[in-house]
N, CA, C and O atoms as a Tripos MOL2 file, in Angstrom:
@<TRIPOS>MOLECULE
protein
  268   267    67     0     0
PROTEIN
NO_CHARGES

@<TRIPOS>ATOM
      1 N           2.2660  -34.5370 -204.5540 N.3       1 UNK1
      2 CA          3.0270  -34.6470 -205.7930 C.3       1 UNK1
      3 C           2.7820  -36.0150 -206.4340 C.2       1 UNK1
      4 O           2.5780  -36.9700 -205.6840 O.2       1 UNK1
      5 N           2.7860  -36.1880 -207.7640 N.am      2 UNK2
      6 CA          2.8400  -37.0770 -208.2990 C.3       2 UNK2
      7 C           3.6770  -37.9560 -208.3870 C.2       2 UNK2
      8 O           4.7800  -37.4120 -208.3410 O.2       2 UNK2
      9 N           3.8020  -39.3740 -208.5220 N.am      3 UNK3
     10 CA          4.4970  -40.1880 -208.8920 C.3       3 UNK3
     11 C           4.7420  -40.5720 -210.1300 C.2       3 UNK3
     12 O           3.6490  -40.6660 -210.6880 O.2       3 UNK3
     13 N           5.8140  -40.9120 -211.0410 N.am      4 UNK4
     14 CA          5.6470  -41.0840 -212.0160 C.3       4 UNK4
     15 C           6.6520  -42.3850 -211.5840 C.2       4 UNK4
     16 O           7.4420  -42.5340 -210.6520 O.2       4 UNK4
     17 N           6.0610  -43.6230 -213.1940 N.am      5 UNK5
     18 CA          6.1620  -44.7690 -212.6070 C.3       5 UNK5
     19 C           6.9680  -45.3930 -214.3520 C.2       5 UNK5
     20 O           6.4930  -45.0730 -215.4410 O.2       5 UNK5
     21 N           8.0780  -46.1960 -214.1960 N.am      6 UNK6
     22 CA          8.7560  -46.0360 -215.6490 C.3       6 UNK6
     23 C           8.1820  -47.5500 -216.2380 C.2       6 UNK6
     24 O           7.9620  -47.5310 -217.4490 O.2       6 UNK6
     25 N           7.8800  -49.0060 -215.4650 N.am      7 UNK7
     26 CA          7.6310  -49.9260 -216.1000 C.3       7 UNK7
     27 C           5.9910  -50.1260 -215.6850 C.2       7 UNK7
     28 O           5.4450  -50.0320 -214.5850 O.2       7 UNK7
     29 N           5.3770  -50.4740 -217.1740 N.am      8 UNK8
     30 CA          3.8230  -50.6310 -217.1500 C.3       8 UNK8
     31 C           3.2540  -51.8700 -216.1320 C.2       8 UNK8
     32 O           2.0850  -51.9880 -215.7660 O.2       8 UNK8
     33 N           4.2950  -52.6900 -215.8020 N.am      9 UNK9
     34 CA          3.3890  -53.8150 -214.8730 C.3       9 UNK9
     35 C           3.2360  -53.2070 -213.1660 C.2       9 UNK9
     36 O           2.5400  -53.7130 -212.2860 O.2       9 UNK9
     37 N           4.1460  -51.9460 -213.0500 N.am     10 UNK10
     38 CA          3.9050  -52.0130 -212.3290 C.3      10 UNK10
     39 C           3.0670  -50.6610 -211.9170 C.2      10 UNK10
     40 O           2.6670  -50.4510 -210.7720 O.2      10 UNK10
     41 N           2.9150  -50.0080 -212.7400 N.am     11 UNK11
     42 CA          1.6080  -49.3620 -213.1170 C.3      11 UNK11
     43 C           0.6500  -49.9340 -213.1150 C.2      11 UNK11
     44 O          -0.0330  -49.9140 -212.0920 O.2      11 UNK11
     45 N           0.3160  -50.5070 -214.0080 N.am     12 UNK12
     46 CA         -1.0650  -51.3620 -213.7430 C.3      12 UNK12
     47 C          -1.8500  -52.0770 -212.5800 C.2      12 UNK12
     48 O          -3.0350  -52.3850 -212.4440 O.2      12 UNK12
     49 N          -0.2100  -52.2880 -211.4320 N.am     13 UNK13
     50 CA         -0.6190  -53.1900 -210.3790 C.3      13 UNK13
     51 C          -1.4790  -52.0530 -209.9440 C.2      13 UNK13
     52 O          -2.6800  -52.2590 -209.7670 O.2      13 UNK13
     53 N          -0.8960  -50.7130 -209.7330 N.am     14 UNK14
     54 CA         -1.4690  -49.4020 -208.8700 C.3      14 UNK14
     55 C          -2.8980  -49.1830 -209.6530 C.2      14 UNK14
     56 O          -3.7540  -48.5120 -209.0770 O.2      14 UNK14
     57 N          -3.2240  -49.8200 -211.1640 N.am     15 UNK15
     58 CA         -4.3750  -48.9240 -211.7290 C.3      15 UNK15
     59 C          -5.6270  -49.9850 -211.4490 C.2      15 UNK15
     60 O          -6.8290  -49.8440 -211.6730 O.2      15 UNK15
     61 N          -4.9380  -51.0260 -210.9110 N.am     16 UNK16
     62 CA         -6.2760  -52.3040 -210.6880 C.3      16 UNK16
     63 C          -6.7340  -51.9100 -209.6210 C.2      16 UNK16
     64 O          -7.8470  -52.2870 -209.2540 O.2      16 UNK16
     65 N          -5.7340  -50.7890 -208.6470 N.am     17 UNK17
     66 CA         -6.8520  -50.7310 -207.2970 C.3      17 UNK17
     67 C          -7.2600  -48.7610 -207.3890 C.2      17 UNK17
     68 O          -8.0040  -48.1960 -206.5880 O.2      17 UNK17
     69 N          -6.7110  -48.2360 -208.2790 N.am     18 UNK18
     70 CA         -7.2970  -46.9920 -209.0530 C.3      18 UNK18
     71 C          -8.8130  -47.0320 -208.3430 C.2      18 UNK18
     72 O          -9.4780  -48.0680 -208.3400 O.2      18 UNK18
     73 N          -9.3490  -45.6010 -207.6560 N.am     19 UNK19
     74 CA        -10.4440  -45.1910 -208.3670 C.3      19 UNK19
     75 C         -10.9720  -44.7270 -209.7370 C.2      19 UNK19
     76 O         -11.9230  -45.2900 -210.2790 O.2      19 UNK19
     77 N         -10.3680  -43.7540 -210.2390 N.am     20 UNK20
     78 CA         -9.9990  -43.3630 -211.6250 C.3      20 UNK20
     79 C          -8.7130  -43.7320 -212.5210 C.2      20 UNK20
     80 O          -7.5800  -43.8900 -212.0650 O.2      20 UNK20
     81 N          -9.1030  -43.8470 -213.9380 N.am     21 UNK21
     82 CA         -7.6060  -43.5120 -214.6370 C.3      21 UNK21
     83 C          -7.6500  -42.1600 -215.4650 C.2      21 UNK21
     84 O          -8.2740  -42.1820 -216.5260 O.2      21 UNK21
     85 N          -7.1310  -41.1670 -215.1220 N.am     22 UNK22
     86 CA         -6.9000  -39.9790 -215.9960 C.3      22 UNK22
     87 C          -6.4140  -39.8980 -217.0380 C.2      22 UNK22
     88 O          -5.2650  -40.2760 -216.8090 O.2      22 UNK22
     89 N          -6.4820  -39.6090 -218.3090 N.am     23 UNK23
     90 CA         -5.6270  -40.2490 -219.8200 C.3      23 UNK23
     91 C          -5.5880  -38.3850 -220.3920 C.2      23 UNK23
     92 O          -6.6140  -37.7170 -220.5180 O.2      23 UNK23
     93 N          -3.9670  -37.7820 -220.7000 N.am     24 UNK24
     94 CA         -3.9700  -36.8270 -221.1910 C.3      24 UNK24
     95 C          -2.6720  -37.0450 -222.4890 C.2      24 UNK24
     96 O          -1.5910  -37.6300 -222.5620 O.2      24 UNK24
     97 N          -3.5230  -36.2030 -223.3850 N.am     25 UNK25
     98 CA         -3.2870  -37.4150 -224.5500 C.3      25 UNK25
     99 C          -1.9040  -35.7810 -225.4140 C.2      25 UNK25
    100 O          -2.3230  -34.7120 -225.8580 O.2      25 UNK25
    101 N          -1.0650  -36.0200 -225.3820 N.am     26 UNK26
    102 CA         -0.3860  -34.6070 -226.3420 C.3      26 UNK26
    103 C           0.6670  -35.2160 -227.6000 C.2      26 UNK26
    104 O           0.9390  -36.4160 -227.6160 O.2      26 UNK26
    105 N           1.0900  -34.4980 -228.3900 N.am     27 UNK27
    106 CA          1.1780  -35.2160 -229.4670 C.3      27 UNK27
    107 C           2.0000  -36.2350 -229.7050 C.2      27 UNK27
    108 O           1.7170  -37.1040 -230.5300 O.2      27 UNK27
    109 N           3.3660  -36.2380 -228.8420 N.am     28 UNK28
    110 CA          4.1770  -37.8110 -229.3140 C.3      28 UNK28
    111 C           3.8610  -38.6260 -227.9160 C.2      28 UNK28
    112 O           4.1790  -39.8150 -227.9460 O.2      28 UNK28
    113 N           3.3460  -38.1930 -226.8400 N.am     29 UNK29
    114 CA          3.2040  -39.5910 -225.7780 C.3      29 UNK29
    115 C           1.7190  -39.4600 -225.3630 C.2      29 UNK29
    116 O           0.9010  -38.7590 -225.9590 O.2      29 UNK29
    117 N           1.3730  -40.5040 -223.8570 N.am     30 UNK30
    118 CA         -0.2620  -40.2810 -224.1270 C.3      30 UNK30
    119 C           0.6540  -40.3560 -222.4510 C.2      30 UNK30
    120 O           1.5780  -41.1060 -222.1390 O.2      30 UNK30
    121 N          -0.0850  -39.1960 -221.5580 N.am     31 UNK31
    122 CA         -0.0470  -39.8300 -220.1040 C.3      31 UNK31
    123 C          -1.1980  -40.4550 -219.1110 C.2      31 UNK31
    124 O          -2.1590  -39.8860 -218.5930 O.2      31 UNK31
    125 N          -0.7980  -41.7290 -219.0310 N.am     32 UNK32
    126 CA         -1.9590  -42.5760 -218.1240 C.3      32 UNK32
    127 C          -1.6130  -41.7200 -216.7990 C.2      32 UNK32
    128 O          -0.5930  -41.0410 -216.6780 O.2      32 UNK32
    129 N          -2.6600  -41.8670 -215.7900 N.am     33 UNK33
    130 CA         -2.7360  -41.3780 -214.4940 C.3      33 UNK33
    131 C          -3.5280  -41.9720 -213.3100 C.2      33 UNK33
    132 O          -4.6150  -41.4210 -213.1350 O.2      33 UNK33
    133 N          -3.2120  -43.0200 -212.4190 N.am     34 UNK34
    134 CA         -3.9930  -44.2610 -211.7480 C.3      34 UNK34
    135 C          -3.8690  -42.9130 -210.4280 C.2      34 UNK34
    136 O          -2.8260  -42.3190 -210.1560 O.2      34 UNK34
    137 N          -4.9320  -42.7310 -209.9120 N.am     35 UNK35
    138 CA         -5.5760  -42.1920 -208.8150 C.3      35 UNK35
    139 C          -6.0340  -43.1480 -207.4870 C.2      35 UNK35
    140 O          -7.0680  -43.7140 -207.1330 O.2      35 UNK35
    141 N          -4.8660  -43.0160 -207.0440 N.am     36 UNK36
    142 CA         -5.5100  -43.4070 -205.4940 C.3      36 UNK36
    143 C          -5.5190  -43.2840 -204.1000 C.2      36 UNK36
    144 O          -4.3870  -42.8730 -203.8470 O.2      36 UNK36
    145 N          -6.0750  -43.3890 -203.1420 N.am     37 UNK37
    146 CA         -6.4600  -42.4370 -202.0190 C.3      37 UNK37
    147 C          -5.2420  -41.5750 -202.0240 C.2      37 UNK37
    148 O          -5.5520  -40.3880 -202.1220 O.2      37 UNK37
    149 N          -3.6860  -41.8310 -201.9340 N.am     38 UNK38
    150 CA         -2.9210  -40.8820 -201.3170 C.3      38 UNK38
    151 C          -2.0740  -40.2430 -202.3730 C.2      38 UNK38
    152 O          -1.6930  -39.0840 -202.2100 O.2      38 UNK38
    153 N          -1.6410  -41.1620 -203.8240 N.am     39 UNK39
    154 CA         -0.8270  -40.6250 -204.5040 C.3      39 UNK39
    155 C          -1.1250  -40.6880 -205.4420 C.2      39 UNK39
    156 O          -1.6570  -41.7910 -205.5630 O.2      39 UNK39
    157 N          -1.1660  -39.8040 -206.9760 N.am     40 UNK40
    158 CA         -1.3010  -40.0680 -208.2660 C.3      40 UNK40
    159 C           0.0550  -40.7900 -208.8240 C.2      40 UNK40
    160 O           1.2220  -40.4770 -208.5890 O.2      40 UNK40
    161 N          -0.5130  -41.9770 -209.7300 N.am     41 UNK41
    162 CA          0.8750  -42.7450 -210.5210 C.3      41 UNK41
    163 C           0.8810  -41.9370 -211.5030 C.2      41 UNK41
    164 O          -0.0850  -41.2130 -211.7430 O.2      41 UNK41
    165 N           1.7040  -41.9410 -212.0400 N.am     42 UNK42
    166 CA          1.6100  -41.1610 -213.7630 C.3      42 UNK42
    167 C           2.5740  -42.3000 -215.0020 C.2      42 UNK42
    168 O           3.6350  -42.7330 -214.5540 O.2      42 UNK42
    169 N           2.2750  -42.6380 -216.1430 N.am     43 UNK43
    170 CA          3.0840  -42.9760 -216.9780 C.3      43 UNK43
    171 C           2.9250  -42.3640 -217.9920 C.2      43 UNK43
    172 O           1.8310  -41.8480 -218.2230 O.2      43 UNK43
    173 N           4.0110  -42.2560 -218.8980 N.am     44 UNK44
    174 CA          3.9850  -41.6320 -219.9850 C.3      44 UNK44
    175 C           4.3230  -42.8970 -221.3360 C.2      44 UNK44
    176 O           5.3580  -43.5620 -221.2920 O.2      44 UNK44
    177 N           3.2950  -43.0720 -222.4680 N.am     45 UNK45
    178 CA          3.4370  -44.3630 -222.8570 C.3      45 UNK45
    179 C           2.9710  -43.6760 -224.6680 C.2      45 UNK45
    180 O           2.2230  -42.7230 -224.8870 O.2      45 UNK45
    181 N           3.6770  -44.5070 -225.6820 N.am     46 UNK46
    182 CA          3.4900  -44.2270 -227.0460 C.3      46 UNK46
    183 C           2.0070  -43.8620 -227.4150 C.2      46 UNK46
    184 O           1.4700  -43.6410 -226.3290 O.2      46 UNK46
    185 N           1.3620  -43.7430 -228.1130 N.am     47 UNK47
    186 CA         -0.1020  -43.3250 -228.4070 C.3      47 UNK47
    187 C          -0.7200  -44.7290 -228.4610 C.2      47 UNK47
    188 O          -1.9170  -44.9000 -228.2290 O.2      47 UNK47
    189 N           0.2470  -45.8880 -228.8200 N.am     48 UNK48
    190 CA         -0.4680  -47.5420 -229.2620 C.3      48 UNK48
    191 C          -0.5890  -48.3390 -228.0100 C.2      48 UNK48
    192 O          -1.3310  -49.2860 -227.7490 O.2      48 UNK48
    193 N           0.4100  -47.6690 -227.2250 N.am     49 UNK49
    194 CA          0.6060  -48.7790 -225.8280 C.3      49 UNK49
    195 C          -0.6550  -48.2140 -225.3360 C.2      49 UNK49
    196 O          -1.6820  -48.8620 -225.1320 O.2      49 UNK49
    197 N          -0.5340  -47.2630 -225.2040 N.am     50 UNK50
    198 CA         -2.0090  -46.4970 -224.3000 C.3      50 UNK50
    199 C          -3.1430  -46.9120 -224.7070 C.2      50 UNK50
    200 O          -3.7890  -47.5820 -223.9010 O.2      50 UNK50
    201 N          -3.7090  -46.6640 -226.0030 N.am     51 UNK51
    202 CA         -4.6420  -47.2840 -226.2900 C.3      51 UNK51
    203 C          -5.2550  -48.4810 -225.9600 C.2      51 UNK51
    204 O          -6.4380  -48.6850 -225.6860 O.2      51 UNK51
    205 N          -4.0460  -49.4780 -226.0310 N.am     52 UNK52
    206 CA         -4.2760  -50.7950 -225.9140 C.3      52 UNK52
    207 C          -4.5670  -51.2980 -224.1340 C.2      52 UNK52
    208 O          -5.2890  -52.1360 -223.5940 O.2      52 UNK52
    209 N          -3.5560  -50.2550 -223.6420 N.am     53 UNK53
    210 CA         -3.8540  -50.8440 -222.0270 C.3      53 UNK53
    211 C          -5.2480  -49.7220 -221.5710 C.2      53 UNK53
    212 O          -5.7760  -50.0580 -220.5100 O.2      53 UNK53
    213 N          -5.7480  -48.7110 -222.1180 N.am     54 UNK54
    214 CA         -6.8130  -48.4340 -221.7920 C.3      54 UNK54
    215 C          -8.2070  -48.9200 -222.6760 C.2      54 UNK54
    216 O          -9.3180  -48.4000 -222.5650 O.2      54 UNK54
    217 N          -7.9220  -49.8090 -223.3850 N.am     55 UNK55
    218 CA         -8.9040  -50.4860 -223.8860 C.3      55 UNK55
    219 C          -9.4330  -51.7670 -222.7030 C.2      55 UNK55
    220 O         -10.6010  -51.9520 -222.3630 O.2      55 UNK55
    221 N          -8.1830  -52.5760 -222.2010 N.am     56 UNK56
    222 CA         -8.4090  -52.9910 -221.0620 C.3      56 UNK56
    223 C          -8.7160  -53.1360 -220.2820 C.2      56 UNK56
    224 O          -9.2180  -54.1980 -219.9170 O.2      56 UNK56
    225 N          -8.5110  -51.6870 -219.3060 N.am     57 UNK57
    226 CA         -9.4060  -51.0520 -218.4430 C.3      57 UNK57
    227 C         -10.9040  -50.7260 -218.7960 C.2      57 UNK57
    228 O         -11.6740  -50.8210 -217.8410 O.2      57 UNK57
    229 N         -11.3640  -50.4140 -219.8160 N.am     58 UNK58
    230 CA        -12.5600  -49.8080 -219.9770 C.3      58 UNK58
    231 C         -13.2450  -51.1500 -219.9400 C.2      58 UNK58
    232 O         -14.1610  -51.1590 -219.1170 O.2      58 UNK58
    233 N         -13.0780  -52.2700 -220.5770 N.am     59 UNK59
    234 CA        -13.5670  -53.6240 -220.4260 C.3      59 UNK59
    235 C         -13.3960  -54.1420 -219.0590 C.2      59 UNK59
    236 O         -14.2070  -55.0020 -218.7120 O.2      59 UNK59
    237 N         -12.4480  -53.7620 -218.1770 N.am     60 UNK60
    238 CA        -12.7710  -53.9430 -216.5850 C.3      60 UNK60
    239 C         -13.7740  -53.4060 -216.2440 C.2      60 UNK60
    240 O         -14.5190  -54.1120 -215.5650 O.2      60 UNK60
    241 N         -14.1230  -52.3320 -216.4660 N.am     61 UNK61
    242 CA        -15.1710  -51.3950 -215.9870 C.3      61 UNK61
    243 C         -14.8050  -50.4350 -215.6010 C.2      61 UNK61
    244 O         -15.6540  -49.7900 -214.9840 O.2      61 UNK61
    245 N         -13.5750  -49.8790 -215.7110 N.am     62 UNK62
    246 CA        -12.9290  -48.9690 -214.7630 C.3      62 UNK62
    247 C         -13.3590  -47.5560 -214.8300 C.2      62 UNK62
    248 O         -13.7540  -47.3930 -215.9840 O.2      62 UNK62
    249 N         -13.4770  -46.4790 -214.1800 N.am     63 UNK63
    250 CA        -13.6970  -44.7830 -214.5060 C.3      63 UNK63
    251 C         -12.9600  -44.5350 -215.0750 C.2      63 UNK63
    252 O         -11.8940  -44.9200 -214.5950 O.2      63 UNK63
    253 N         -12.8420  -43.9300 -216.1550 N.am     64 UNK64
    254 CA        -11.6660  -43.5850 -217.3010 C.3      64 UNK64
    255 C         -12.1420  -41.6050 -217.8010 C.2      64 UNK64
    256 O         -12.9610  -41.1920 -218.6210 O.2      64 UNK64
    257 N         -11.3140  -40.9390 -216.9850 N.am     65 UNK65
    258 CA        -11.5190  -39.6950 -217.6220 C.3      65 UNK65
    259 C         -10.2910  -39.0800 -218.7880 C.2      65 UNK65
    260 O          -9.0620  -39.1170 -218.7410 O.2      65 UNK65
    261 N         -11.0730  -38.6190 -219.6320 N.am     66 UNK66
    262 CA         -9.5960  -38.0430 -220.9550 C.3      66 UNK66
    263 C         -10.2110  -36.7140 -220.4230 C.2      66 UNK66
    264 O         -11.3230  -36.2880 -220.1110 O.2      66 UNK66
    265 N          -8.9680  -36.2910 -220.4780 N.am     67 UNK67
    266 CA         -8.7780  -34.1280 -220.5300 C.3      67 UNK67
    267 C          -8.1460  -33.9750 -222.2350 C.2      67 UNK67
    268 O          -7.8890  -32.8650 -222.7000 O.2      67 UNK67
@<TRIPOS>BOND
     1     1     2 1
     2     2     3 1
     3     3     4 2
     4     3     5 am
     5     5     6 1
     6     6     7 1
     7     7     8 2
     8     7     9 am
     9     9    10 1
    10    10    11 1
    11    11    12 2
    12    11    13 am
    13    13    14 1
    14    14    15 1
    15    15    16 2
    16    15    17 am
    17    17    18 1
    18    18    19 1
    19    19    20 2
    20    19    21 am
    21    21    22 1
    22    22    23 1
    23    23    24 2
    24    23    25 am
    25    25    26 1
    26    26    27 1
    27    27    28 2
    28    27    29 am
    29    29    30 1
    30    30    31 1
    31    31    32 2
    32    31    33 am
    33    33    34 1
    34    34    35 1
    35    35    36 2
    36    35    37 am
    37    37    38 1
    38    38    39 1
    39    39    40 2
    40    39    41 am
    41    41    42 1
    42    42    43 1
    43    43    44 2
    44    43    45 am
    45    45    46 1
    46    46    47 1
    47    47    48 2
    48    47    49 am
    49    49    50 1
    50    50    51 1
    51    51    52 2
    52    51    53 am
    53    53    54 1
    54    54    55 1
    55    55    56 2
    56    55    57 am
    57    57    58 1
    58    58    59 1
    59    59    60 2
    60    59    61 am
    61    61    62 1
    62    62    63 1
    63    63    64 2
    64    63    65 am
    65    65    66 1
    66    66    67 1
    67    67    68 2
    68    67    69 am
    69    69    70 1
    70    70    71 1
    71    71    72 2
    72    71    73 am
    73    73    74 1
    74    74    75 1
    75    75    76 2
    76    75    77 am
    77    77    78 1
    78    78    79 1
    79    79    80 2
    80    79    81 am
    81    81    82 1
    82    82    83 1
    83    83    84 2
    84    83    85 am
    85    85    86 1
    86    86    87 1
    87    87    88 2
    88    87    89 am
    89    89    90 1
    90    90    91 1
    91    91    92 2
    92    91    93 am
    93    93    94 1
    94    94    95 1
    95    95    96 2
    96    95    97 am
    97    97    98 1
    98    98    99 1
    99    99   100 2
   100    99   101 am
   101   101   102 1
   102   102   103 1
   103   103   104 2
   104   103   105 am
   105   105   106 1
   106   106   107 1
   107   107   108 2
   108   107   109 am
   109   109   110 1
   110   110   111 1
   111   111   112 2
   112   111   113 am
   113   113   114 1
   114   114   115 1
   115   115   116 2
   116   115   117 am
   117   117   118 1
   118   118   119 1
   119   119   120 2
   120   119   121 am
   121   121   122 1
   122   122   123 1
   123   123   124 2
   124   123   125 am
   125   125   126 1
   126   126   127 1
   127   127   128 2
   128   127   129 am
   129   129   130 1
   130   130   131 1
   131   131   132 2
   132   131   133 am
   133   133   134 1
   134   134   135 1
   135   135   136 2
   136   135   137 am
   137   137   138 1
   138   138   139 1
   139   139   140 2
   140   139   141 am
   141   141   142 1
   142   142   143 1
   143   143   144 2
   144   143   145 am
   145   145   146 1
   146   146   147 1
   147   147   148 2
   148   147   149 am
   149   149   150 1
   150   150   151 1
   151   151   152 2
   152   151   153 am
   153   153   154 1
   154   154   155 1
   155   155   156 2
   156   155   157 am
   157   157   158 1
   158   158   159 1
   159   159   160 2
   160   159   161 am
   161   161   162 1
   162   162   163 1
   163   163   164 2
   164   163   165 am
   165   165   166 1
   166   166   167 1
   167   167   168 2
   168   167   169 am
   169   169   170 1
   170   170   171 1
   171   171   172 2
   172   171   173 am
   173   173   174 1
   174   174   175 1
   175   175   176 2
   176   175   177 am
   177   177   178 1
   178   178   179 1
   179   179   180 2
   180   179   181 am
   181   181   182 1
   182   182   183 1
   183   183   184 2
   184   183   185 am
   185   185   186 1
   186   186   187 1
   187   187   188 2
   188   187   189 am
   189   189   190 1
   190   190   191 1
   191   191   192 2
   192   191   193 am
   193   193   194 1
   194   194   195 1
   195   195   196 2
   196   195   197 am
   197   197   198 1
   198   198   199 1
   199   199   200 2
   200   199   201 am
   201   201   202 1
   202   202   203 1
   203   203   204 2
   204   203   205 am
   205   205   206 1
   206   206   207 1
   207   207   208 2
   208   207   209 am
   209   209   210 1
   210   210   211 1
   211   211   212 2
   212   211   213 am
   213   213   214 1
   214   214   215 1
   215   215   216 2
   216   215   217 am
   217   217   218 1
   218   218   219 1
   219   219   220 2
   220   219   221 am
   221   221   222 1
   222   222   223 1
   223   223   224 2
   224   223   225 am
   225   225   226 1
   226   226   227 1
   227   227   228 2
   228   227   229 am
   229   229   230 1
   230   230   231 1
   231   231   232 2
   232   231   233 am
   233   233   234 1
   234   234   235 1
   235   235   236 2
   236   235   237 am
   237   237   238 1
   238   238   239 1
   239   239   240 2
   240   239   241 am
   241   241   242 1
   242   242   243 1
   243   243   244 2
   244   243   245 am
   245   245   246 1
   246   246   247 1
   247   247   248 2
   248   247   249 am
   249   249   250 1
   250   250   251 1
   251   251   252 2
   252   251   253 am
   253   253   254 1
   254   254   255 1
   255   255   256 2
   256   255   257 am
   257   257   258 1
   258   258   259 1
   259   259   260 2
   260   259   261 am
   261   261   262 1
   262   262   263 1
   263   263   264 2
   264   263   265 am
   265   265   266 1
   266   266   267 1
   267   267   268 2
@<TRIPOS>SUBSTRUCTURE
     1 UNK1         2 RESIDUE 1 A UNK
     2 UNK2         6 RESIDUE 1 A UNK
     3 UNK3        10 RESIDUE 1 A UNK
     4 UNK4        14 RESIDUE 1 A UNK
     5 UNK5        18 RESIDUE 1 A UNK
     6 UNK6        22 RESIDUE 1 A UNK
     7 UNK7        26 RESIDUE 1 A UNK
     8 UNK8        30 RESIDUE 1 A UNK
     9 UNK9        34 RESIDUE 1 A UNK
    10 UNK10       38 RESIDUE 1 A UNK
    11 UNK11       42 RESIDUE 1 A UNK
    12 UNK12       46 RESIDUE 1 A UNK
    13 UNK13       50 RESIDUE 1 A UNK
    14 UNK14       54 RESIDUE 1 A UNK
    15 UNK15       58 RESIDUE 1 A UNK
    16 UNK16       62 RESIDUE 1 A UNK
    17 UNK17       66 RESIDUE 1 A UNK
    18 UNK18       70 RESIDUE 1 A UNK
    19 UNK19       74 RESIDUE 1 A UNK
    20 UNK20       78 RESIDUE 1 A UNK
    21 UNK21       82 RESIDUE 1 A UNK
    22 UNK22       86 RESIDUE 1 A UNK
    23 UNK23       90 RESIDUE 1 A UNK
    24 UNK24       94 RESIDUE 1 A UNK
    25 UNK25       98 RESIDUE 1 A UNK
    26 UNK26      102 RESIDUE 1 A UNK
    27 UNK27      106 RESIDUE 1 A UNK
    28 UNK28      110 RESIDUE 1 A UNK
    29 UNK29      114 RESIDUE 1 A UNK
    30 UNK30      118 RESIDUE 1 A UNK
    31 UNK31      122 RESIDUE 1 A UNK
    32 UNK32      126 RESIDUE 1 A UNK
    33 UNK33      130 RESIDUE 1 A UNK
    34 UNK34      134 RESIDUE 1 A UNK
    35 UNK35      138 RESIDUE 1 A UNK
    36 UNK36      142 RESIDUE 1 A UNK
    37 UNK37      146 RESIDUE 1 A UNK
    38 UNK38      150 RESIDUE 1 A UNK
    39 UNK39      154 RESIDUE 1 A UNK
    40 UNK40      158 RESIDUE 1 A UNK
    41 UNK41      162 RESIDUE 1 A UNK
    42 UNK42      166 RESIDUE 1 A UNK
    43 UNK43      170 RESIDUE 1 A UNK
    44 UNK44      174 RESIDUE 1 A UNK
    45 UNK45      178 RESIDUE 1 A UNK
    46 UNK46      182 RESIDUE 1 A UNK
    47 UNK47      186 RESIDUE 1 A UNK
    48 UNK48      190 RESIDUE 1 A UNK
    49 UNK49      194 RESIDUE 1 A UNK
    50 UNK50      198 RESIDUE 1 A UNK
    51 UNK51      202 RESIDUE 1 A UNK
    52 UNK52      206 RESIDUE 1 A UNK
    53 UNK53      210 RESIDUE 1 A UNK
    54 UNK54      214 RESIDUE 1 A UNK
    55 UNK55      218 RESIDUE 1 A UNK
    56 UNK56      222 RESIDUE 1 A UNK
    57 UNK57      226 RESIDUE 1 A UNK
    58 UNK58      230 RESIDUE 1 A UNK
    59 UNK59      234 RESIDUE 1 A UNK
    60 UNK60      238 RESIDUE 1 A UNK
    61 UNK61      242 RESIDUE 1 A UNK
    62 UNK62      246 RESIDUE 1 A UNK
    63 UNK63      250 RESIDUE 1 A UNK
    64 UNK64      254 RESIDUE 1 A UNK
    65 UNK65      258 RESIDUE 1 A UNK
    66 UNK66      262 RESIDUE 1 A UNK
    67 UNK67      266 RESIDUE 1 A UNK
């Protein structure tokens, strides 16, 4: 089962050691998804926050899949 995670710092701590970030995008929220060995994080974040913290990631280098 998934985790879902309510403040972004501490999301992010989980998406810096991410293999993947999963991004599923529907019309009023965007859900990030940090993948790792045992549990999926999930957040659910405005369409601008998302953008901006997966702009981030992609400049880390990170695997970034959108569905």
């Amino acid at each position: 089962m998934p985790k879902e995670i309510f403040l972004v710092e501490l999301w992010k701590r989980y998406a810096d050691q991410a293999d993947e970030i999963r991004v599923k995008r529907y019309e009023k929220f965007v859900k990030l998804k940090a993948r790792l060995k045992k549990y999926l994080y999930v957040i659910k974040l405005p369409p601008d926050w998302a953008n901006s913290i997966l702009e981030e990631y992609k400049s880390k280098g990170k695997n970034i899949v959108e569905f």
